[in-house]
C-alpha positions in Angstrom: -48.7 67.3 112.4 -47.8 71.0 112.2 -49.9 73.4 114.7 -50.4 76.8 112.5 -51.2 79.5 115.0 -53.6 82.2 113.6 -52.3 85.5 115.3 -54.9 87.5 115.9 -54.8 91.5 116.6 -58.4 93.1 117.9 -58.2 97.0 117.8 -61.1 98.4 119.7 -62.1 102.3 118.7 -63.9 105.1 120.5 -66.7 103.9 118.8 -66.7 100.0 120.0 -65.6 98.8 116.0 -64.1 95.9 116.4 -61.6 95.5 113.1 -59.8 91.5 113.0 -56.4 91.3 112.0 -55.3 87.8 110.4 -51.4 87.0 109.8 -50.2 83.9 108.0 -47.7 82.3 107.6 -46.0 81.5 104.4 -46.4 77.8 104.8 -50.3 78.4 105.3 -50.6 80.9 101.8 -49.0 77.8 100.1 -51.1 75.2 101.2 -53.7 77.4 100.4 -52.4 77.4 96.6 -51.8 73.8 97.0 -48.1 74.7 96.6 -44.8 74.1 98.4 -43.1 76.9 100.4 -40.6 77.2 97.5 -42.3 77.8 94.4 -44.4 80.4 97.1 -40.4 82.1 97.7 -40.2 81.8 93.4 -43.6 83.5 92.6 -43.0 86.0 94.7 -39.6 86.3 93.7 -40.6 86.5 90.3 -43.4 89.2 90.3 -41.2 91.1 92.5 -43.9 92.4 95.0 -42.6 94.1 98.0 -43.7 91.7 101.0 -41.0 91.1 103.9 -38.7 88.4 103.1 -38.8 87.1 106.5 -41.6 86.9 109.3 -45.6 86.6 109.2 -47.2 88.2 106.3 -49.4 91.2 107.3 -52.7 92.0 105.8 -51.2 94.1 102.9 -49.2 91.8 102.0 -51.8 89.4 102.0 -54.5 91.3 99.9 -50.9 92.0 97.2 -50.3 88.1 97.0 -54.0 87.8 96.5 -54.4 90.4 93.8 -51.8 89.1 92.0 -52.1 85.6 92.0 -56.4 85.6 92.9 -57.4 83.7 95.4 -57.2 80.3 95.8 -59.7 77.8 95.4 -61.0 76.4 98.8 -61.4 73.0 97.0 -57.6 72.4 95.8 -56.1 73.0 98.9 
C-alpha cells in the first residue's frame, strides 16, 4: 500500500491569516482522474502547460492542470 504524504506549508502573517499550502504528487492528480501516471506525463505533454517536469506539483500548477482538464469527479476516482 502506497503512503502519499500531503506536504503541508502554514504561512502565518502580521495579521494571524493562516493561508494552507497543498502539494501532490503526480501519482495522487492521476488517481484523482482515475488515470495512470503515464497518460498524466501524455496530457500534460500534449497541452503543453508549463508545470515542472520533475518534483511535487505546487499550487499553480495545480489550479493549471485543473483549469485545463476540470476537476475531477470525487466519485470516479
Amino acid at each position: 500500500m502506497f503512503i502519499f504524504v500531503k506536504k503541508i506549508i502554514r504561512f502565518i502573517t502580521h495579521n494571524t491569516l493562516i493561508m494552507t499550502v497543498t502539494v501532490k504528487t503526480r501519482f495522487q492528480v492521476a488517481a484523482e482522474y482515475g488515470i495512470s501516471v503515464r497518460t498524466l506525463r501524455r496530457w500534460l505533454k500534449t497541452s503543453q502547460l508549463n508545470v515542472p517536469a520533475y518534483g511535487a506539483l505546487n499550487p499553480v500548477s495545480l489550479a493549471l492542470i485543473y483549469k485545463t482538464f476540470g476537476h475531477p469527479d470525487p466519485g470516479e476516482a
